[in-house]
C-alpha positions in Angstrom: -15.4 14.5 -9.8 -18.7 14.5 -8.2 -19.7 12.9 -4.9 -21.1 9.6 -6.9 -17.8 9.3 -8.5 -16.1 9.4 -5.6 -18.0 7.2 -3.4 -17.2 4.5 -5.9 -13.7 5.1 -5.8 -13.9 4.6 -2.0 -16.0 1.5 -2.2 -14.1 -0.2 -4.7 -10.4 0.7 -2.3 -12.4 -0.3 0.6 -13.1 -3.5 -1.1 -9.8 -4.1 -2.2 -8.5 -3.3 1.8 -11.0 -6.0 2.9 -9.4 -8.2 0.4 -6.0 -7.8 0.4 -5.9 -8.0 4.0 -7.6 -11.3 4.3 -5.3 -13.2 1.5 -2.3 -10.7 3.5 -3.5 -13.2 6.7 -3.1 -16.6 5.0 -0.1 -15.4 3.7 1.5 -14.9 6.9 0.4 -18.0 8.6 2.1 -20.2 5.5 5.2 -18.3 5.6 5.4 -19.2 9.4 5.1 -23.0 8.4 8.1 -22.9 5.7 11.0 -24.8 6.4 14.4 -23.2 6.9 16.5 -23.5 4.0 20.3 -23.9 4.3 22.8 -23.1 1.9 23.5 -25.8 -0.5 26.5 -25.1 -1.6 29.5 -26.6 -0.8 32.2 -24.6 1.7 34.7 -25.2 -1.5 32.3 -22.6 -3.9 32.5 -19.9 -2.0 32.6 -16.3 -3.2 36.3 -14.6 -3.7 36.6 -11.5 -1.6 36.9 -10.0 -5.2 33.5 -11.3 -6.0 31.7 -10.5 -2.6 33.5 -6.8 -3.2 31.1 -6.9 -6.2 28.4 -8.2 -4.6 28.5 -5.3 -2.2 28.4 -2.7 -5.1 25.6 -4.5 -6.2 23.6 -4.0 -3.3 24.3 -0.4 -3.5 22.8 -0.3 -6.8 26.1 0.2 -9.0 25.3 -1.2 -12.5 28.0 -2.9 -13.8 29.6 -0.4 -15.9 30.2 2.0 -12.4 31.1 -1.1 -10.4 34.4 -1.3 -13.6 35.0 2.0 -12.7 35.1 2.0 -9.1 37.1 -1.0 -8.7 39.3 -0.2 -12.1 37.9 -3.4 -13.9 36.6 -3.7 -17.1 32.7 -4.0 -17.8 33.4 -7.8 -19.0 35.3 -8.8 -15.6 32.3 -7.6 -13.7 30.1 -9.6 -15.8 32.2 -12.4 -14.9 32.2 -11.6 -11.4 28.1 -11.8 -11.5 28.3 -14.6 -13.0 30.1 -16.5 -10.6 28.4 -14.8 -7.4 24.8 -16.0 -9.4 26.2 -19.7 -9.4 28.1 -19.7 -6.1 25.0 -18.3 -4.2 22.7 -20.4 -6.7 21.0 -17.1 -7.0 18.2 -16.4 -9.8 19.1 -12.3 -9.9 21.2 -10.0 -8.6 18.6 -8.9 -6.1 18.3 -12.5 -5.4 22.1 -12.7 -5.0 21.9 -9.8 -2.7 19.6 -11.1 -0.5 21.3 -14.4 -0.2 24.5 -12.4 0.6 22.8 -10.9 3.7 21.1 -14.0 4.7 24.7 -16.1 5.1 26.2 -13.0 6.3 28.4 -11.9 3.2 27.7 -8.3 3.3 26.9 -5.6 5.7 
């Protein structure tokens, strides 16, 4: 790489810095303006300790095949267990289920 090639690359990540900082800024003061969002649903729905058990595993990365094994379930029961969690938590993912977990204080 000569020194042209390289001064490109460095004005071009410069560039990028300059921008990604600025939209990084408006960013931040919008996320400051969001309202805080409560959980919607009702006390009745909420997860089993079986299903917050899974939860946990979840958030430690177990797929669902190792979550059957450490908790002697099969692969189908776990799928039902996300599949409850998703709808109890009204979660879009498992990551998304996760994070909802720690924000109503279901895991550790």
């Amino acid at each position: 790489m000569d020194a042209a090639e390289r001064n490109e690359i460095l004005t071009r990540y410069r560039e990028h810095s300059r921008r990604f900082e600025a939209v990084a800024a408006t960013r931040l003061s919008v996320v400051h303006e969001l309202p805080v969002i409560t959980p919607t649903t009702p006390l009745g729905h909420a997860p089993s300790p079986r299903e917050i058990e899974v939860l946990q595993l979840i958030s430690d990365g177990l797929a669902n095949r190792e979550i059957g094994n450490r908790l002697f379930l099969s692969e189908e029961t776990v799928k039902s267990h996300v599949r409850h969690l998703l709808a109890k938590l009204q979660a879009k993912s498992r990551a998304h289920a996760v994070a909802v977990g720690f924000r109503r204080g279901l895991l550790d």
